[in-house]
C-alpha positions, 0 to 999 in steps of 0.5 A: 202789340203795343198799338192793340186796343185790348181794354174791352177785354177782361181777360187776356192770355198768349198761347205760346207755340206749340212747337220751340227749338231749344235754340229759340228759347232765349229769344222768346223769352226776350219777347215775353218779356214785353207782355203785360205780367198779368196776361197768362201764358199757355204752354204745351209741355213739351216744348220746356226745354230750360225748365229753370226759364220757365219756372221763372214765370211762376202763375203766369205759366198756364201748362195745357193737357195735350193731345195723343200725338206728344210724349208727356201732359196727357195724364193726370200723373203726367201732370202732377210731375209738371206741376212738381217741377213748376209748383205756381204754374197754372192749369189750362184744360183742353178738353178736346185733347182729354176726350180724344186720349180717353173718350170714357171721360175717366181721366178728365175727372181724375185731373180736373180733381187733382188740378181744379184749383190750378185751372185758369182756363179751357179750351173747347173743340173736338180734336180728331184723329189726326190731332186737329181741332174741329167743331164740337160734334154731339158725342163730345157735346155728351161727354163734357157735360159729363165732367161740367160740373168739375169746371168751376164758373167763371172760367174762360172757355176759349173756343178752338175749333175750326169753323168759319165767322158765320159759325162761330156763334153756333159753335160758342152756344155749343161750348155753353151747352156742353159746359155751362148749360145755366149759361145759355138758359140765361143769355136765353132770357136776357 
């Protein structure tokens, strides 16, 4: 980290695994530790095994929605106990895990009202079945513009899907069609 020139970039955020043993926990910490404060730390819930460690990160701690595969953090009264536990945490929307456990779109309204003003970032991709982050098909396209309007402007939309480099300008026009359409009118224009 300490030879990465990252200056070009105005925000900067670690995803920390997705999957920590309890007996890891103090040695990543040790290597947080290293990392500029301001950066945000995105974490699964699951993974919080010393809740009092983790609540030492105060807003720099960013809990993500998760997918259908993990027991906790798919609701937004999931969320709201981890927000009780760790009340300066942050919010990072997964929008692909929030479609693929309710396809209506219902319960991503319910926790972007509850917890837009916690959200520091969203991550964009269409999660499958077997929980993996694929391109944004035009069915889960539909059904994020549906909720665009509860994602305030200016959040970092963080692509995750799984698409080769020569796709990954395709797939970030997708992520501003499904979320910031006025966007992409005005990279259109420029």
């Amino acid at each position: 980290l300490p030879t990465l020139d990252l200056t070009r970039y105005a925000y900067i955020s670690v995803h920390l695994p997705s999957a920590i043993e309890p007996e890891f926990e103090p040695v990543m910490f040790g290597l947080l530790n290293a990392l500029p404060a301001h950066w945000l730390l995105i974490t699964h819930p699951d993974v919080i095994h010393a809740p009092h460690r983790w609540a030492e990160l105060r807003e720099r701690l960013c809990i993500e929605n998760m997918d259908k595969r993990k027991s906790i953090g798919q609701t937004a009264r999931d969320l709201g106990r981890l927000f009780e536990s760790f009340p300066e945490a942050t919010f990072c929307f997964d929008i692909g895990h929030a479609h693929q456990v309710d396809p209506t779109m219902g319960e991503s309204v319910l926790i972007l009202e509850e917890f837009g003003s916690k959200l520091r970032q969203v991550h964009v991709s269409e999660v499958n079945s077997e929980s993996k982050h694929d391109p944004v098909s035009l069915e889960a396209l539909r059904a994020f513009q549906s909720v665009a309007d509860l994602i305030p402007e200016g959040t970092p939309l963080i692509l995750e899907s799984r698409v080769p480099g020569e796709a990954a300008q395709a797939e970030m026009d997708i992520a501003l069609q499904a979320l910031r359409p006025q966007a992409l009118v005005r990279m259109a224009g420029d």
